[in-house]
Backbone as a ProteinNet text record, in pm:
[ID]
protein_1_A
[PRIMARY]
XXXXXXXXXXXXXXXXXXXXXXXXXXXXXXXXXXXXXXXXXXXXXXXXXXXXXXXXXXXXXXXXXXXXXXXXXXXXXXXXXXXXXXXXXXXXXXXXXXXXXXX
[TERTIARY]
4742.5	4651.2	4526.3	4424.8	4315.2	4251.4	4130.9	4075.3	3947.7	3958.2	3897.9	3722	3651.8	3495.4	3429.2	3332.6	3290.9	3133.6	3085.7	2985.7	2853.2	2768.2	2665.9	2637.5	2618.7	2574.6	2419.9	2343.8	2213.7	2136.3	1999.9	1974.2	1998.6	1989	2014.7	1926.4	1981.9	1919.4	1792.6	1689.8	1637.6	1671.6	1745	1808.7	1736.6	1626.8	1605.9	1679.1	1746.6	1838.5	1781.1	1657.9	1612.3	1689.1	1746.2	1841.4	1976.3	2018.8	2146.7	2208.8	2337.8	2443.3	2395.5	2407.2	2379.2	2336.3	2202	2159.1	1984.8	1933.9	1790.3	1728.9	1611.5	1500.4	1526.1	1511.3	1543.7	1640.6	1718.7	1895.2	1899.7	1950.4	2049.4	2124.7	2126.9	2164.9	2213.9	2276.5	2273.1	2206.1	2153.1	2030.8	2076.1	2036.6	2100.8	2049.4	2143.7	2118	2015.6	1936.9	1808.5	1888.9	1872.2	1929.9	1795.3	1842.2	1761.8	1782.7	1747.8	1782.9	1789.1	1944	1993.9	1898.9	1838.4	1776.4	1717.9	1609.8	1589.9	1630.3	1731.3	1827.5	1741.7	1675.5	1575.1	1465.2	1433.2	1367.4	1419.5	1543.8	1617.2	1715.2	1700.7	1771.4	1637.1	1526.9	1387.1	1380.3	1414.4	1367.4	1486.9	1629	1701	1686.2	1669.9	1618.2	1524.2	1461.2	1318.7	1336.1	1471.9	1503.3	1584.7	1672	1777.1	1674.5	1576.6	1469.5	1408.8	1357.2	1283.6	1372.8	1515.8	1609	1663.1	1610	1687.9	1555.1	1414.2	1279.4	1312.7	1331.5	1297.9	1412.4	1580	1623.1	1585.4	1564.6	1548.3	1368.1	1326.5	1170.5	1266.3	1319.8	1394.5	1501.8	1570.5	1634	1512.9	1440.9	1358.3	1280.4	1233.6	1190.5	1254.2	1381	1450.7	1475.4	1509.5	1489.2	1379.4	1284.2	1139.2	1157.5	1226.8	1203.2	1330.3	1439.4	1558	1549.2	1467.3	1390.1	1315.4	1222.4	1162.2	1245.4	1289	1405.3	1473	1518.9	1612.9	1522.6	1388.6	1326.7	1289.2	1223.3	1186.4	1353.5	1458.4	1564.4	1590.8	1555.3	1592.9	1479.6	1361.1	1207	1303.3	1349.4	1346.3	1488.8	1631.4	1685.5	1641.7	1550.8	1490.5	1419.8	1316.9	1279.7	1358.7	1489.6	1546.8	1637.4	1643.1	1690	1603.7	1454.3	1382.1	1403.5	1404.1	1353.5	1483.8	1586.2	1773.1	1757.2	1668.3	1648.1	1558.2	1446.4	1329.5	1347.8	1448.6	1403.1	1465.9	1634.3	1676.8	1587	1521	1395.8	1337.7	1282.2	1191.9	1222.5	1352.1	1354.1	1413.2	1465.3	1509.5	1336.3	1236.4	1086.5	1029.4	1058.3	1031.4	1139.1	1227.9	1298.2	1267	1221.1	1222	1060.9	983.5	866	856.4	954.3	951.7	1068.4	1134.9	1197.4	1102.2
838.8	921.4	842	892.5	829.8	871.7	785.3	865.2	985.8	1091.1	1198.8	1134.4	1174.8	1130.9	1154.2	1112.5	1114.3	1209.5	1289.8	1332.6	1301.3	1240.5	1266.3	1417.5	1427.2	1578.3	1604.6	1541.8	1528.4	1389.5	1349.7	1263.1	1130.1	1044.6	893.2	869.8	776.6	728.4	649.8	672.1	494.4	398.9	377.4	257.1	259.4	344	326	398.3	519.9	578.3	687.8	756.7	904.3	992.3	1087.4	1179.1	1166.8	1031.1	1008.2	1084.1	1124.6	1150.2	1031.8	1129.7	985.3	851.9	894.9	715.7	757.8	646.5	671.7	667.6	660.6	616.1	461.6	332	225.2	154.7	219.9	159.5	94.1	1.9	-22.4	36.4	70.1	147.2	118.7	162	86.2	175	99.7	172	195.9	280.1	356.7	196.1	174.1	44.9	143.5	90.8	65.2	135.7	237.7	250.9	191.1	150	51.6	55.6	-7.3	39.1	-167	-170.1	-310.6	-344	-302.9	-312.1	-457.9	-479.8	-604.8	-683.6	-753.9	-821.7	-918.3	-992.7	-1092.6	-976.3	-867.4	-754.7	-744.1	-675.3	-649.9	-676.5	-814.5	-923	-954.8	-971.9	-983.8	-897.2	-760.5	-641.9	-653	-684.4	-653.3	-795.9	-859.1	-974.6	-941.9	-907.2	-847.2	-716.6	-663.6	-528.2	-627.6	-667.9	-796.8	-854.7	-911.8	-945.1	-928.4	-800.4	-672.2	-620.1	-630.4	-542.2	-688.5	-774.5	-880.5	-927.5	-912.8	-960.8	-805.9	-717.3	-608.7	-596.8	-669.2	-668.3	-755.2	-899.3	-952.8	-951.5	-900.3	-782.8	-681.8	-654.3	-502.8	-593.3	-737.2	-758.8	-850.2	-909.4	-971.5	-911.2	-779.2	-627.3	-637.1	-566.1	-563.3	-615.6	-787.4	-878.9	-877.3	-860.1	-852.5	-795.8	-723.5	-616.1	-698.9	-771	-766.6	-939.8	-1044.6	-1182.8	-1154.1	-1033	-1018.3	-970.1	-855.8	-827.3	-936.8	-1006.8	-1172.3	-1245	-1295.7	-1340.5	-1296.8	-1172.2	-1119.3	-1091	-1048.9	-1113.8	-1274.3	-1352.9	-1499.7	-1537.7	-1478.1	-1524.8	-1415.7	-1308.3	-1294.2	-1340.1	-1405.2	-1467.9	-1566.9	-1638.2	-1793.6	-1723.4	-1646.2	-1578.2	-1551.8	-1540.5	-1482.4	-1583.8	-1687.7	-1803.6	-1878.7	-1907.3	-1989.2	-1891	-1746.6	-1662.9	-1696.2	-1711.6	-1685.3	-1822.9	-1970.7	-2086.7	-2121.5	-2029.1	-2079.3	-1979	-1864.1	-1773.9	-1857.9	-1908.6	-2012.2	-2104	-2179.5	-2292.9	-2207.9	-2091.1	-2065.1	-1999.8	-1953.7	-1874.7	-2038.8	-2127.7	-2268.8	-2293.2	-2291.5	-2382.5	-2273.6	-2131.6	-2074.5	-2055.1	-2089	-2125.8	-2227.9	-2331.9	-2494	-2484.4	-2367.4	-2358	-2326	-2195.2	-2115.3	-2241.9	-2339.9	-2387.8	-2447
4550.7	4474.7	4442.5	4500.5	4415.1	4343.8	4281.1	4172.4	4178.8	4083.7	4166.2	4128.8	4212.2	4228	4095.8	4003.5	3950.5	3961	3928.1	3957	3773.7	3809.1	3669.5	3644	3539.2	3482.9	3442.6	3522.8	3508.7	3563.1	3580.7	3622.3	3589.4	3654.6	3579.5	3465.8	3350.7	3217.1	3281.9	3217.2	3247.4	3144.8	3095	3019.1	2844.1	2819.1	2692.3	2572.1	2607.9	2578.8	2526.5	2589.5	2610.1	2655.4	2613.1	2626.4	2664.7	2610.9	2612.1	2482.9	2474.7	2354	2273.3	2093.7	2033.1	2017.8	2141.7	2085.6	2029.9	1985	1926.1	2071.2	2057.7	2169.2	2141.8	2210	2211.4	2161.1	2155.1	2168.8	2279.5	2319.1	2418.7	2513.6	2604.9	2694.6	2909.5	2961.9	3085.3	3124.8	3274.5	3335.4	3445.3	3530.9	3682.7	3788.4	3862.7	3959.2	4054.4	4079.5	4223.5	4318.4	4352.3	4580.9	4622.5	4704.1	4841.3	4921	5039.2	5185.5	5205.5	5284.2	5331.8	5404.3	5500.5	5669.8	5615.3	5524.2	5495.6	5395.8	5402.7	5300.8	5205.1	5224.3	5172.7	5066.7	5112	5037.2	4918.1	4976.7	4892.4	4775.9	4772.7	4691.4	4604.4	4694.5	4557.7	4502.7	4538.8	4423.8	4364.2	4364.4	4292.3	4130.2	4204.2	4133.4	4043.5	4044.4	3979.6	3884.5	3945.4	3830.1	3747.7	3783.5	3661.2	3537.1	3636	3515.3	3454.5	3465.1	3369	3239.3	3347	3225.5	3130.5	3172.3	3053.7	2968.8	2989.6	2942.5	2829.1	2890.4	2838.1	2695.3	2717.8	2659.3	2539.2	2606.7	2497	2355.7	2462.5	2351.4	2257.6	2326.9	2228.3	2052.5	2157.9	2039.5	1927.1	1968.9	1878.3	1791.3	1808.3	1782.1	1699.8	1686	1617	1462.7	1495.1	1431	1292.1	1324.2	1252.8	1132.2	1086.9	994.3	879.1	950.5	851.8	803.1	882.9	885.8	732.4	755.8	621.1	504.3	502.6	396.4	374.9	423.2	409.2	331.4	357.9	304.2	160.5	161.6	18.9	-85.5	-24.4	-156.2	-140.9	-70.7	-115.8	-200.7	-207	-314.1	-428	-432.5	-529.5	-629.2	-561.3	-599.8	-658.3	-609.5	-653.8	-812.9	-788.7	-920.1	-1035.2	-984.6	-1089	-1134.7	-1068.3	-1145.7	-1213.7	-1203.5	-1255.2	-1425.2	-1373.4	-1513.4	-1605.4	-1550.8	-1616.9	-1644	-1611.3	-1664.8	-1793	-1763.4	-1851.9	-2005.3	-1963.8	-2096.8	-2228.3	-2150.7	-2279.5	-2332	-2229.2	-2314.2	-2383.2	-2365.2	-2417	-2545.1	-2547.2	-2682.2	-2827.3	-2708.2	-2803	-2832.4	-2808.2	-2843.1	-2976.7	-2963.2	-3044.2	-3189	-3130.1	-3314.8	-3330.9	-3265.6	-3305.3	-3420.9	-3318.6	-3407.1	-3504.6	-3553.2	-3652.2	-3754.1	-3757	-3828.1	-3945.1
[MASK]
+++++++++++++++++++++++++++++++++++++++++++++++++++++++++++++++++++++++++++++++++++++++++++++++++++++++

């Protein structure tokens, strides 16, 4: 028994995940492989070469993208952790200098 053929139900993705089920526009996604024609093997190993490398330049733009937005959120609660310890440090001095004054 083998397995019965698979048919797509519409055209191939191009990999950004435009009208895929559930994904956003730039999700992650696989992309339909290249048909080519063998006749020139050396051709055809550079273009395939050349799609590998688009889809991994392209991947890794998409994850650094990404990145950008949560680098900053990380940053602005670690400034404001630090803030909130200098403040949870200085209010005790400060309320000890003002009884010391008023004594």
């Amino acid at each position: 028994m083998g397995q019965p053929e698979m048919q797509p139900e519409g055209p191939p993705q191009d990999g950004r995940g435009e009208g895929a089920a559930g994904l956003r526009p730039g999700d992650l996604a696989g992309r339909a492989f290249p048909l080519g024609d063998w006749a020139e093997p050396a051709q055809r190993l550079d273009e395939l070469y050349r799609w590998v490398e688009r889809g991994a330049l392209d991947t890794a733009a998409w994850y650094l993208a990404d990145r950008v937005w949560k680098r900053r959120a990380a940053r602005s609660l670690r400034c404001g952790a630090a803030l909130g310890a200098v403040a949870g440090a200085a209010l005790p001095l400060l309320d000890l200098t003002l009884s010391l004054i008023h004594i």
